[in-house]
C-alpha positions in Angstrom: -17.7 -5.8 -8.9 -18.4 -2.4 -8.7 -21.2 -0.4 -11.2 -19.6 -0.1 -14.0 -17.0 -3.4 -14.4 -15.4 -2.2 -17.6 -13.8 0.7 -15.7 -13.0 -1.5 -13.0 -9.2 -1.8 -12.1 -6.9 -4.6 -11.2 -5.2 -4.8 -7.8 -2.1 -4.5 -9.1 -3.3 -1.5 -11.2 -4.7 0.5 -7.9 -1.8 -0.1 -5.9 0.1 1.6 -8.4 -2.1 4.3 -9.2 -2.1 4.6 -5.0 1.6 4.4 -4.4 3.3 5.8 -7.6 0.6 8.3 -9.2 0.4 10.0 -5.7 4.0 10.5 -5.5 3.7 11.7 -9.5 1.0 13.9 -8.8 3.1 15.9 -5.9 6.3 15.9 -8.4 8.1 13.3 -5.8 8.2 10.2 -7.8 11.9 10.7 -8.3 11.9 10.2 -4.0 8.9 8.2 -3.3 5.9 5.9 -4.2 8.2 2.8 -4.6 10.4 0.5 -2.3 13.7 1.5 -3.5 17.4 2.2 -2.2 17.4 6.1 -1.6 13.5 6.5 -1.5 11.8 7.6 1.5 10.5 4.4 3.4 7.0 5.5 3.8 5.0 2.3 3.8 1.6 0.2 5.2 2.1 -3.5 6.0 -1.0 -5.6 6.5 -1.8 -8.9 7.6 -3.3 -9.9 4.4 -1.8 -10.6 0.8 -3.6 -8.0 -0.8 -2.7 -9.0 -3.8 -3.7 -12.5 -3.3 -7.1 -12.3 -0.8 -10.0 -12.4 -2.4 -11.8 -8.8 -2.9 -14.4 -9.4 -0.2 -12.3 -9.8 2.6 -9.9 -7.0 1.5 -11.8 -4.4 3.7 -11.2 -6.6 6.6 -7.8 -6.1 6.5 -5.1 -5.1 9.8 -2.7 -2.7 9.2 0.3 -4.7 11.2 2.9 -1.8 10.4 3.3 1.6 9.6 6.8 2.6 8.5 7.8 6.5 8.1 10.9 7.8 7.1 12.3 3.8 7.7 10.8 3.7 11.3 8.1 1.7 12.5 5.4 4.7 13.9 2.6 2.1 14.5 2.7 -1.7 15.3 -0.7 -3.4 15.3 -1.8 -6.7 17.1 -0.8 -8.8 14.4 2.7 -7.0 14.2 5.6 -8.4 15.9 8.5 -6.5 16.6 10.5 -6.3 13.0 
């Protein structure tokens, strides 16, 4: 809920700000921050909906996948082999 709920933001809102402001603030967002043909294929898959999972349990979260440059560089428990 956080301290100050009217500054809260939604998920969909932070994943943004996460994914696409960081590539905007380093000037890249014309090569990354989105999952687009030609964009680099820098990404986090976890085992939870994070869009869907209630907040509480967000934190408890697995990464099963960490993608760089289009290659899987980690593959958790929960992963299997893409």
């Amino acid at each position: 809920d956080g301290w100050f709920p009217e500054q809260k933001l939604s998920m969909e809102k932070a994943i943004e700000l996460y994914t696409l402001g960081s590539a905007y603030a380093e000037f890249m967002e014309d090569c990354k921050g989105m999952i687009k043909k030609g964009y680099l294929a820098d990404m986090v898959i976890f085992n939870n909906d994070l869009m869907t999972i209630p907040h509480d349990q967000i934190m408890s979260s697995k990464v099963d996948y960490t993608i760089v440059g289009g290659k899987v560089v980690y593959k958790g428990e929960g992963g299997d082999q893409p």
